[in-house]
ROZAZA-273005 format. One record per residue (C-alpha): residue number from 1; residue in one letter; x, y, z. Coordinates in Angstrom, 1 decimal. Layout:
   pos   code       px       py       pz
   NUM      a        X        Y        Z
...
This chain:
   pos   code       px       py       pz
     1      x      0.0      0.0      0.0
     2      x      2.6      2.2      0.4
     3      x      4.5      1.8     -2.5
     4      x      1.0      2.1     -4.4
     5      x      0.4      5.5     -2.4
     6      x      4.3      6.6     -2.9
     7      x      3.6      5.9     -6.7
     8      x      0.1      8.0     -6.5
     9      x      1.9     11.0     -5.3
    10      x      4.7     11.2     -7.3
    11      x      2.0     11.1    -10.6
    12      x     -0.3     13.9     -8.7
    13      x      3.4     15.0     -7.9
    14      x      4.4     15.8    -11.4
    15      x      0.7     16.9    -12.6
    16      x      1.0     19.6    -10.1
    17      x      4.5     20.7    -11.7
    18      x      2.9     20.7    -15.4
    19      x      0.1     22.7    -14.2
    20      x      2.1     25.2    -12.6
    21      x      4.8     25.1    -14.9
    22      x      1.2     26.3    -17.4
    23      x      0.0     29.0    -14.8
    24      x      2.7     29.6    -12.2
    25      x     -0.4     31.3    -10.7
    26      x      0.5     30.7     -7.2
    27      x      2.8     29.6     -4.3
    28      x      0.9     25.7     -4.1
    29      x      1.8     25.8     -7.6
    30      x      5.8     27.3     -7.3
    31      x      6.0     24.2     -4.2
    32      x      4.9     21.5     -6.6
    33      x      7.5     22.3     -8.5
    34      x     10.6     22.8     -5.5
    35      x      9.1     19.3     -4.5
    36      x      9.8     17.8     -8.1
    37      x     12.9     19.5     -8.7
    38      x     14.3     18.3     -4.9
    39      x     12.8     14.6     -4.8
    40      x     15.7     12.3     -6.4
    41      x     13.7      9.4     -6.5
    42      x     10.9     11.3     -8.9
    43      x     10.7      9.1    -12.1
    44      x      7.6     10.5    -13.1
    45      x      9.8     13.8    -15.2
    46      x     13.3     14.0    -16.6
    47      x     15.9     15.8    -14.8
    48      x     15.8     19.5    -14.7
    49      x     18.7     20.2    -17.2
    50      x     21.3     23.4    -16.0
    51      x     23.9     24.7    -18.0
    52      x     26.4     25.8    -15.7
    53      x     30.0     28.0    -16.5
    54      x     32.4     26.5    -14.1
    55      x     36.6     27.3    -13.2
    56      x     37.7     23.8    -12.9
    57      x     41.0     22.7    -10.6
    58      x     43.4     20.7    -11.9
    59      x     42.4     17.2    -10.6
    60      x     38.7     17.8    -10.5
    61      x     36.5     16.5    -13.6
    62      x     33.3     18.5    -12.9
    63      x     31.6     16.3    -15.2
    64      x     32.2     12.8    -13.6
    65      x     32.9     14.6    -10.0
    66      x     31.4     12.7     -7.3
    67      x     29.6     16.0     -5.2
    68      x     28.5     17.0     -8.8
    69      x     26.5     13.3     -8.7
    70      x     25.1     13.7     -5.1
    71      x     23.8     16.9     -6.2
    72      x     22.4     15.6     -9.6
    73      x     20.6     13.3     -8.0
    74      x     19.3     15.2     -4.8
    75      x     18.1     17.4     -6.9
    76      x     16.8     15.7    -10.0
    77      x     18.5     18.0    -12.0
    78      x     21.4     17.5    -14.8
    79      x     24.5     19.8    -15.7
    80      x     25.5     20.6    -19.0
    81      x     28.8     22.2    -17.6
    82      x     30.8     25.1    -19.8
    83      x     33.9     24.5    -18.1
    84      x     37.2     26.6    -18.1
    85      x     40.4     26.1    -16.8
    86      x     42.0     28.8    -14.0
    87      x     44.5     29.8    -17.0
    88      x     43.0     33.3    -18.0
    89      x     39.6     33.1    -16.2
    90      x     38.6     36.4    -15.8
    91      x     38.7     37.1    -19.5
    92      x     37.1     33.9    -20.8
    93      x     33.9     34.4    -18.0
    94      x     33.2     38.3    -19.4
    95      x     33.5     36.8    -23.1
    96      x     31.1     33.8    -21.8
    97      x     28.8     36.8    -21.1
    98      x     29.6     39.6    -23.7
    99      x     29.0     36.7    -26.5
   100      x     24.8     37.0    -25.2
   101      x     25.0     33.3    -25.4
   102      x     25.5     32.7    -21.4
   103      x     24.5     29.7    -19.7
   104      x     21.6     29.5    -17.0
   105      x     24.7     30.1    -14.2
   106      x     27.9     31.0    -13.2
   107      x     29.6     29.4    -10.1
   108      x     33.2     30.7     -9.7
   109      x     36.6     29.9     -7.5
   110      x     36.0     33.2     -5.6
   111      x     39.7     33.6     -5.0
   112      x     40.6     33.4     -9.0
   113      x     38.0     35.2    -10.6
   114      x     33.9     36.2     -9.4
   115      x     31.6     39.1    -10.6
   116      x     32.9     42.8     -9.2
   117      x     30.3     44.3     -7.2
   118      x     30.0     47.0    -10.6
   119      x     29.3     43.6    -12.6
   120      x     26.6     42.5    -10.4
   121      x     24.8     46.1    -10.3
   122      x     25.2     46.1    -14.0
   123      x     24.2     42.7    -15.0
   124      x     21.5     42.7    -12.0
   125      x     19.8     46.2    -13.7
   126      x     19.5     44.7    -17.1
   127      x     18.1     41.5    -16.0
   128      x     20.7     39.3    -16.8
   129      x     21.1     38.1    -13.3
   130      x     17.9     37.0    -11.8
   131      x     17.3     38.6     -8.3
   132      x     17.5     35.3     -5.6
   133      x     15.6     37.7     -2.8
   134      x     11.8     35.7     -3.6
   135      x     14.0     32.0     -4.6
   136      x     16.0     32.4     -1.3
   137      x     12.3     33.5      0.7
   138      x     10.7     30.2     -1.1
   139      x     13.4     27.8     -1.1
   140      x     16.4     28.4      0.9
   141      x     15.5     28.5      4.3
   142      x     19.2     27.6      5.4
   143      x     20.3     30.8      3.2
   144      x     17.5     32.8      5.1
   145      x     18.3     31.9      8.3
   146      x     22.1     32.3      7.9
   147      x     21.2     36.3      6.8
   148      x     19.0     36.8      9.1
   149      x     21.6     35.8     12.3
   150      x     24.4     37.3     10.0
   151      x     23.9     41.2      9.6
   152      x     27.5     41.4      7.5
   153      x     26.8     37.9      5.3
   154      x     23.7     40.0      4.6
   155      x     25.5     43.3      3.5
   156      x     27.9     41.3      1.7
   157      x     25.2     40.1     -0.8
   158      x     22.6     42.8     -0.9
   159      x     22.8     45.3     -3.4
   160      x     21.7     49.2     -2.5
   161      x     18.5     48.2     -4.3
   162      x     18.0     46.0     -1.8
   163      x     18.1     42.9     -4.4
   164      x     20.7     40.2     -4.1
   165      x     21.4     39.4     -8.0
   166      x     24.5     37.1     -6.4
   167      x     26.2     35.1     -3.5
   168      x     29.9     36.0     -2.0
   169      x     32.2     32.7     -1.4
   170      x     31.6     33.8      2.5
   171      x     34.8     32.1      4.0
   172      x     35.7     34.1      7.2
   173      x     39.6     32.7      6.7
   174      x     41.9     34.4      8.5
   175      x     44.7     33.4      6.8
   176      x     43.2     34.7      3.2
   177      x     42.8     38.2      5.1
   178      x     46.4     38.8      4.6
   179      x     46.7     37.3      1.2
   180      x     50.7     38.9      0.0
   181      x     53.0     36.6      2.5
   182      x     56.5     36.1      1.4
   183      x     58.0     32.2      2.1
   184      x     61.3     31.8      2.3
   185      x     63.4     28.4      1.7
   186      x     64.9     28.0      5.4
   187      x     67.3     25.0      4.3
   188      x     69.2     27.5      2.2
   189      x     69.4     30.3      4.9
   190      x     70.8     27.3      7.0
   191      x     73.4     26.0      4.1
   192      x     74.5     29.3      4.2
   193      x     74.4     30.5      7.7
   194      x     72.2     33.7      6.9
   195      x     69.5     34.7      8.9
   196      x     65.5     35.9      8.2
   197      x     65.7     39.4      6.8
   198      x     64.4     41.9      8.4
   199      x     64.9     45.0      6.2
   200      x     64.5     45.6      2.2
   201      x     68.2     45.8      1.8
   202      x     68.7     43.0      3.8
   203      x     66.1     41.1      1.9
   204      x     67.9     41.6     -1.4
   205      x     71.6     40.4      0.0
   206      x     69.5     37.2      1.0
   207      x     68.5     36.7     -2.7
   208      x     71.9     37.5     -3.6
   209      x     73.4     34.9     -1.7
   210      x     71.0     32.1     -2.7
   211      x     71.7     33.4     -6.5
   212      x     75.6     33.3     -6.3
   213      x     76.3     30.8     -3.3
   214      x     74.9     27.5     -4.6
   215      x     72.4     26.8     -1.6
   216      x     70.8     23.6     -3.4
   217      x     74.8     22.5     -3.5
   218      x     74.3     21.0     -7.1
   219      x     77.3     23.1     -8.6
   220      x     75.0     24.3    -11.1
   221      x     73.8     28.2    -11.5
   222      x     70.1     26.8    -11.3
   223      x     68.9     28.7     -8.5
   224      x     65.9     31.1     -8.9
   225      x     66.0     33.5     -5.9
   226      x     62.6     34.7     -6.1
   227      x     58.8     33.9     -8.2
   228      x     55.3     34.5     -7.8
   229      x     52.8     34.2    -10.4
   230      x     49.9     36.0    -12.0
   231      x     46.3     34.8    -10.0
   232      x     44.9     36.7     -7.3
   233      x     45.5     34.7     -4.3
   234      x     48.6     36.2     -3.1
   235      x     51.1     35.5     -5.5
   236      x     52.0     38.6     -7.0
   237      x     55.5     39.8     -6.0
   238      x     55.2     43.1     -5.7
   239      x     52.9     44.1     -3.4
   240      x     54.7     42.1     -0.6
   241      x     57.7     44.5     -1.8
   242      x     56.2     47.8     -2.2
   243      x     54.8     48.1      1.3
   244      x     58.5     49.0      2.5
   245      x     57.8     51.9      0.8
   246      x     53.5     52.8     -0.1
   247      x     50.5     51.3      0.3
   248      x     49.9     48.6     -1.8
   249      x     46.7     47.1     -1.9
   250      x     46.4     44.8     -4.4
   251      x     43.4     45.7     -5.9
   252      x     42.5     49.3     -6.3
   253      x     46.2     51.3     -5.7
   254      x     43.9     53.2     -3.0
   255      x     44.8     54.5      0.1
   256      x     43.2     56.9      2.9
   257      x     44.6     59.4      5.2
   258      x     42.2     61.5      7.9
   259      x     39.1     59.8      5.6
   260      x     40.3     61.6      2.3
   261      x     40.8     58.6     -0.6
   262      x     44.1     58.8     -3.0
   263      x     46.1     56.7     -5.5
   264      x     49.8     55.4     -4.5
   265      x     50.4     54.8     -8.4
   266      x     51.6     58.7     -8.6
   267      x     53.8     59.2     -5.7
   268      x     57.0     60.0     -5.0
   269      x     57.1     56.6     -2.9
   270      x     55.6     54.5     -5.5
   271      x     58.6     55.4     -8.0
   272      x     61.3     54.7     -5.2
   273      x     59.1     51.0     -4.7
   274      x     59.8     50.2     -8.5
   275      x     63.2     51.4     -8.6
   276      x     63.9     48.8     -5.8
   277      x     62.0     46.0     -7.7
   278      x     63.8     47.0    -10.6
   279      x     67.1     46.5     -9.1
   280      x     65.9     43.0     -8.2
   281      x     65.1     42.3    -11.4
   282      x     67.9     43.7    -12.8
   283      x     70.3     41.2    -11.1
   284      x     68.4     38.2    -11.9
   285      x     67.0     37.5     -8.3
   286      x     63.0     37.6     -9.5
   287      x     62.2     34.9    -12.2
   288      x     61.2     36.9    -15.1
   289      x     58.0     34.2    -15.3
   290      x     56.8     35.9    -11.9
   291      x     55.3     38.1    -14.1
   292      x     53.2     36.5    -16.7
   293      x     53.1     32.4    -15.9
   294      x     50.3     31.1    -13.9
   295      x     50.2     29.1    -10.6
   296      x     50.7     25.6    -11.8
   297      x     54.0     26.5    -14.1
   298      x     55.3     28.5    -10.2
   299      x     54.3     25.0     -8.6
   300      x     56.4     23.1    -11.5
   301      x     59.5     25.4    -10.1
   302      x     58.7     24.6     -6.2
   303      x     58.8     20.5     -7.3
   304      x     61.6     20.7     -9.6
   305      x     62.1     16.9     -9.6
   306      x     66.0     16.5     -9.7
   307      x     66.8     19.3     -6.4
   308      x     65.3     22.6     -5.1
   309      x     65.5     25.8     -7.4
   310      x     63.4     28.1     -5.3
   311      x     64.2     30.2     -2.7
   312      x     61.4     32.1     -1.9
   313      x     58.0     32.7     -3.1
   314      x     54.8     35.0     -2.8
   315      x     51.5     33.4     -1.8
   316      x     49.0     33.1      0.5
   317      x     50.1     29.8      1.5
   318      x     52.7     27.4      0.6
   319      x     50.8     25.0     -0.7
   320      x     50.4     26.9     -3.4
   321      x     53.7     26.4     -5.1
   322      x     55.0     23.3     -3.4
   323      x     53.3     20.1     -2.2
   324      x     56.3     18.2     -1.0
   325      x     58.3     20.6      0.5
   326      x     56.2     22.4      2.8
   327      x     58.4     22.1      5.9
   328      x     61.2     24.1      3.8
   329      x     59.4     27.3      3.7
   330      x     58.7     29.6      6.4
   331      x     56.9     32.8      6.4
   332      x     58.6     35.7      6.2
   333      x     57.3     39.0      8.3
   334      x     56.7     42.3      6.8
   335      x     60.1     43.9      5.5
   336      x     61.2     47.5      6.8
   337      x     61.8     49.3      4.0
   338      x     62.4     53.4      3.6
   339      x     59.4     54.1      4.3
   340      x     57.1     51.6      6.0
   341      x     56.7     48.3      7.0
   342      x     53.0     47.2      5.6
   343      x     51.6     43.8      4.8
   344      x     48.1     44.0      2.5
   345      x     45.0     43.3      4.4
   346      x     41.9     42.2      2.4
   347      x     38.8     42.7      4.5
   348      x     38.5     39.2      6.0
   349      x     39.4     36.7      2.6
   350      x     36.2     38.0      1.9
   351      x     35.9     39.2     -1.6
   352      x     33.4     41.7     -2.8
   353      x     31.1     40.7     -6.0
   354      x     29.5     37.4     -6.5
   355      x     30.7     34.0     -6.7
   356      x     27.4     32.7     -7.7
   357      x     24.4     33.8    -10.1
   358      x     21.5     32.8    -11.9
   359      x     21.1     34.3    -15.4
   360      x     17.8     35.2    -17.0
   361      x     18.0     32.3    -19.2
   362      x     17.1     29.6    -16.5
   363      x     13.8     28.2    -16.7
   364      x     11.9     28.6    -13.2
   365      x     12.5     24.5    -12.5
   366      x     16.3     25.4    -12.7
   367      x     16.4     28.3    -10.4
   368      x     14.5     26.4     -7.8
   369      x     17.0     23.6     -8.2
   370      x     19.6     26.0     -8.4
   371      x     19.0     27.7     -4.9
   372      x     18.3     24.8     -3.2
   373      x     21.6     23.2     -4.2
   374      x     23.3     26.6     -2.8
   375      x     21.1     26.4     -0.2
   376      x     22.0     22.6      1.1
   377      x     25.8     24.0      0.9
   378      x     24.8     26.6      3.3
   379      x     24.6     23.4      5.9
   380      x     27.6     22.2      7.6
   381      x     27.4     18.5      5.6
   382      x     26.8     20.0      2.5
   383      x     29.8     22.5      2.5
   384      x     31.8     19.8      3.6
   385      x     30.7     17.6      1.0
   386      x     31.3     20.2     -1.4
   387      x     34.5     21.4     -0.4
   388      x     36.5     18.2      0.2
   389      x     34.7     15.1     -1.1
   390      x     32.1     12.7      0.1
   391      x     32.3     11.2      3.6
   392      x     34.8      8.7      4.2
   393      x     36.3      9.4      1.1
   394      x     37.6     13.3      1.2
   395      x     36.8     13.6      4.9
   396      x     35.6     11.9      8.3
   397      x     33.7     12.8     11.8
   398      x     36.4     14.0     14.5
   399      x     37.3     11.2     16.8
   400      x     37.4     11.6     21.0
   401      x     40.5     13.2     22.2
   402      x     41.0     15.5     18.8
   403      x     41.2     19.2     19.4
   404      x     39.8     21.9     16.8
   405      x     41.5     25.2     16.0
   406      x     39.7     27.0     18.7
   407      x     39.4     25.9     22.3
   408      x     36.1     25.2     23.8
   409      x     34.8     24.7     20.1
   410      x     33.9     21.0     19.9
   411      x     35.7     19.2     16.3
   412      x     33.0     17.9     14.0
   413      x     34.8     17.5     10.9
   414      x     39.2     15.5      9.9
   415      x     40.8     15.4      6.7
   416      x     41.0     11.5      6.0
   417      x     44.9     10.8      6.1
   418      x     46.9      8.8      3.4
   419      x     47.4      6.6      6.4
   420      x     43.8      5.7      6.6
   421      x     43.0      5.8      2.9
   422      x     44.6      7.0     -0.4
   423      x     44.0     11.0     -0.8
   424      x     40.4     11.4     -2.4
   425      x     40.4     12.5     -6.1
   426      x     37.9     14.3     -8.1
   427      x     35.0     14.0     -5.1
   428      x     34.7     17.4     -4.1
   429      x     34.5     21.1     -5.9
   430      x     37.5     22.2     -3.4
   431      x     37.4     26.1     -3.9
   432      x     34.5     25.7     -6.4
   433      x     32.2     25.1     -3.5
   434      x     33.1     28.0     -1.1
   435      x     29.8     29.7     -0.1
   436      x     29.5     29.7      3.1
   437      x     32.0     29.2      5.7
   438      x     31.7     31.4      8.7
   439      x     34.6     31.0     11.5
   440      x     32.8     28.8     13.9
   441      x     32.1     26.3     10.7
   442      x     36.1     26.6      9.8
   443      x     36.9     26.1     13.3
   444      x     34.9     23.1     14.0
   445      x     37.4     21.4     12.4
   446      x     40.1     19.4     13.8
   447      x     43.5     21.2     13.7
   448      x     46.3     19.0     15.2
   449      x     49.2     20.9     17.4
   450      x     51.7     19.6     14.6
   451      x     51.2     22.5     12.4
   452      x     53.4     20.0      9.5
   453      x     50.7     17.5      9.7
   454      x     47.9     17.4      7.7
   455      x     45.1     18.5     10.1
   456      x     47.8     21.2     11.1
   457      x     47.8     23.0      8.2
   458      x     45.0     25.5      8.9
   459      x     46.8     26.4     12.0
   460      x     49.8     26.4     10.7
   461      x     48.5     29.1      8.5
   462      x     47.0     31.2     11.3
   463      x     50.0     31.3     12.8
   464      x     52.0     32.6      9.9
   465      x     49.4     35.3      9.5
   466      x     50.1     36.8     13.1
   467      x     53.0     38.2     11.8
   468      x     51.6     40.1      9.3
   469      x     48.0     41.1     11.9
   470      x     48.2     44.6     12.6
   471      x     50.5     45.8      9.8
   472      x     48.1     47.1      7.9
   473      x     47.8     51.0      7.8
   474      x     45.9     52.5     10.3
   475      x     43.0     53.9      7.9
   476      x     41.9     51.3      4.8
   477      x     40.0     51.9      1.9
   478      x     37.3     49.1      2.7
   479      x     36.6     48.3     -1.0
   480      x     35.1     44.5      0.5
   481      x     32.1     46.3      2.0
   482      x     31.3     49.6      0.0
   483      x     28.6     49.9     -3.1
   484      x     29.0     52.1     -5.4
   485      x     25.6     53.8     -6.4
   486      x     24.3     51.9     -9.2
   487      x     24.1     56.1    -11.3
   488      x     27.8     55.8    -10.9
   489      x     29.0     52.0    -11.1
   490      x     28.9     51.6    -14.9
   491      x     31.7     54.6    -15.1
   492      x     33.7     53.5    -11.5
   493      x     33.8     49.7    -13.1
   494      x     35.0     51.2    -16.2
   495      x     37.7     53.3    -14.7
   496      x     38.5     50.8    -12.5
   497      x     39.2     48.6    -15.1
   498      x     41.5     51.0    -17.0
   499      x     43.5     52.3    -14.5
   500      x     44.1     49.2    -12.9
   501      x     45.3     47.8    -16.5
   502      x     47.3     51.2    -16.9
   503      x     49.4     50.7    -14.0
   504      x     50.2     47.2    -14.4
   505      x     51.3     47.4    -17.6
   506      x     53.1     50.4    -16.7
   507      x     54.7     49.6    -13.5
   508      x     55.4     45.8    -15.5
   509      x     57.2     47.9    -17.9
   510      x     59.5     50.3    -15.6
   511      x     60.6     47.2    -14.0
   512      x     61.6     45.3    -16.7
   513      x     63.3     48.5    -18.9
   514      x     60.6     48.7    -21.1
   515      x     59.9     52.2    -19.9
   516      x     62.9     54.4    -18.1
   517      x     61.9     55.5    -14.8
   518      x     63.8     58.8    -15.2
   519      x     62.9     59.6    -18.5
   520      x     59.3     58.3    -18.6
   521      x     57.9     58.6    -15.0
   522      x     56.3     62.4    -16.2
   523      x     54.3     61.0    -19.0
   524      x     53.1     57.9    -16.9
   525      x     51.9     60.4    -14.3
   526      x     50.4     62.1    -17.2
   527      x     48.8     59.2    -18.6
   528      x     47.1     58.9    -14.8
   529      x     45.7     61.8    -15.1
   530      x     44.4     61.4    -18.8
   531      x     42.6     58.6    -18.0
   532      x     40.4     60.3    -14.8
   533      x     42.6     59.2    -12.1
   534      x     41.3     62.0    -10.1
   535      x     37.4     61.2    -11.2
   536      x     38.1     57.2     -9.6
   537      x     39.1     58.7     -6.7
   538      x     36.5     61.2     -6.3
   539      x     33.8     58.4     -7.0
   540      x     35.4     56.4     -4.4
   541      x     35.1     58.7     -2.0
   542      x     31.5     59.3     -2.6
   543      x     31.2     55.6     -2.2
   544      x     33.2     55.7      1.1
   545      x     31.4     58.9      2.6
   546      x     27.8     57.2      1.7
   547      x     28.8     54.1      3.4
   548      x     30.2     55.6      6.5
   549      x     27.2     58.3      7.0
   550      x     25.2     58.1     10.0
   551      x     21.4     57.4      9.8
């Protein structure tokens, strides 16, 4: 009798969805439809089919993935994936969309590539990015609840309409809030007897030594002093530098003093920051491929098979550029340099924009199933599942006696060892699945006193990243929580684009002799100020006066 009543309902299941799939005249209707699209053992409909763009990891296949199958099949729903590599990502998603012929959703590695904040207002005011505020109020009640105990997750993703077109990767990391760390290869400073620098002088006689002195003891001239690469996770080599001498960070070239917003890329500073660099480069101690190869060639250079080329790199982490060798490479403080002695802070490794949307192009059936596959990652299981793999395969409950990062907080969730089973491949999304990961969530997890171990990586990481706490200036342009009024973000998103682009290229270009920084330094200024330097700023200030006004 039950199976014949199970059987019933799923037919009066599925007329319902037809009916108000026809009419969609009210909410009876829209839950006849969330019950289809969320029932995986419905047989009475095909699956909901979602074409999704997608940044794939190397190691994942998104297509044969095995959280990509729990969610197919929680949801009743299918993925035609539009998947990209991390190579480039930025300009192959705003080509995905330019070209008109987008699919139904975007879910993005936040900390490679995610809709600015100007994209969102844009794409959100056309229509091309569905507004989730009625989907989330229908369908995702772990979504709702989350912004309703959460006033900042809510900020985060609400636009000054009051719509949210998007979702941040909401990851309160400590470790990603001070993304430009410098690591340092402490088997060569031992080889040859030289100590952590402290200073930007004393910084460059380091790299010096581990170019001329053969650290890796080889006999060969193989050593590369110094390499970063071109993503947005920390990698870039010269912010870590410039902040001896400016403010540099990262993302904008902004900086505030007594609440008044200004550039760095036009001071005196700036030019004494690049002349430094410069001399680096000039000596061979930066690899010239800093500058234009991408994380998994900087990561070929950490592993070089045959001996250790690398002395020190930028990233957030050194996981990022070695896999083997992470014992060899210790953080490296803040330098002193002329000037200052800053480290870049990034608003809590929380990054402004959207991570995930739904375009105008999903049929209802797929935004339901959409949400309320975001919205089952919004649970502790299912960001878990997401982020490292299926139970027992990419991770396991804590067991008694296990501590978690933060005392009195009891551990829920362990990394499976190699010891107790072979590293899980291809189950999870890793950073793919990043949406919502407050600090009581990340600390919940077990984090082992050997900060070399596997389950002591996290606090390993927090502990590299008290060196750099506080170093930040004492006023910050907080770019992660301001809006820019929708008149004025079609202009600010365009600047912003340029200028960014301008100084780059520019500041690429000094450093490597391209341009002369005597000779040319007066027309770069120039070229600031030609394309509306001094309009950015003032727009940013507007933005930054609006969102620190009192009611």
């Amino acid at each position: 009798m039950r199976k014949s009543f199970a059987g019933l309902l799923a037919l009066l299941t599925a007329i319902g969805m037809l009916l108000g799939a026809c009419t969609q005249t009210n909410d009876t209707n829209k839950a006849e439809v969330a019950a289809t699209v969320g029932n995986s053992d419905s047989a009475a409909s095909a699956p909901v089919e979602i074409s999704v763009f997608a940044q794939q990891e190397t190691g994942i296949d998104l297509r044969t993935n095995d959280f990509t199958k729990l969610l197919e099949q929680k949801f009743h729903a299918k993925f035609n994936w539009e998947i990209i590599s991390m190579d480039g990502a930025k300009e192959k998603r705003q080509i995905s969309l330019a070209s008109g012929d987008y699919p139904e959703a975007y879910i993005l590695t936040a900390y490679v590539d995610q809709f600015t904040q100007s994209d969102v207002l844009k794409y959100g005011k056309q229509g091309v990015f569905v507004p989730l505020n009625e989907l989330i109020d229908q369908y995702a009640p772990n979504i709702k609840a989350a912004m309703e105990e959460d006033p900042a997750l809510k900020a985060f993703n609400t636009a000054p309409d009051g719509k949210i077109y998007g979702l941040v990767a909401y990851s309160e990391c400590f470790h990603c809030s001070y993304p430009n760390k410098m690591w340092v290869n402490t088997k060569w400073l031992e080889q040859l007897k030289l100590e952590m620098p402290k200073t930007t002088a004393e910084f460059k006689q380091m790299l010096q030594a581990f170019k001329k002195n053969d650290p890796n003891g080889n006999g060969l001239p193989d050593e590369m002093p110094l390499s970063g690469s071109t993503e947005d996770f920390g990698v870039h080599v010269i912010p870590y530098l410039m902040n001896g001498f400016i403010y540099d960070d990262d993302r904008n070239y902004l900086f505030m003093k007594d609440g008044k917003v200004d550039t760095v890329a036009n001071k005196p500073q700036w030019k004494e920051g690049i002349a430094y660099i410069k001399s680096l480069y000039d000596e061979g101690l930066i690899d010239p491929g800093a500058f234009i190869q991408n994380a998994e060639a900087l990561k070929r250079a950490g592993e070089n098979a045959e001996v250790e080329i690398l002395g020190a790199a930028a990233a957030m982490h050194p996981a990022i550029f070695v896999s083997e060798r992470t014992k060899d490479y210790a953080p490296l403080p803040p330098l002193t340099g002329p000037y200052a002695s800053y480290a870049t802070f990034d608003g809590g490794g929380i990054p402004p924009g959207a991570k995930f949307v739904i375009t105008n192009k999903a049929s209802k059936e797929a935004q339901i199933a959409l949400i309320q596959m975001v919205d089952y990652m919004y649970t502790p299981e299912g960001q878990t599942n997401a982020q490292s793999g299926l139970e027992g395969v990419g991770w396991r409950k804590a067991k008694a006696g296990e501590e978690a990062m933060s005392e009195g907080i009891e551990p829920k969730f362990a990394n499976i060892s190699p010891i107790e089973k072979p590293l899980a491949k291809n189950s999870g999304w890793s950073g793919m699945a990043h949406f919502y990961m407050p600090k009581e969530y990340r600390d919940s997890w077990v984090a082992s006193k050997d900060i070399y171990s596997q389950d002591g990586y996290e606090r390993r990481l927090s502990e590299a990243t008290l060196l750099y706490e506080g170093h930040e200036p004492s006023e910050l342009f907080p770019d992660w929580s301001i809006w820019i009024d929708p008149a004025e973000a079609d202009e600010a998103g365009i600047l912003h684009t340029n200028l960014v682009h301008y100084i780059d290229q520019c500041t690429l270009q000094f450093i490597t002799g391209d341009l002369d920084l005597n000779k040319d330094w007066d027309s770069y200024v120039s070229g600031l100020a030609n394309m509306q330097v001094d309009r950015y700023v003032l727009l940013m200030q507007k933005a930054y006066d609006r969102s620190t006004a009192k009611p």
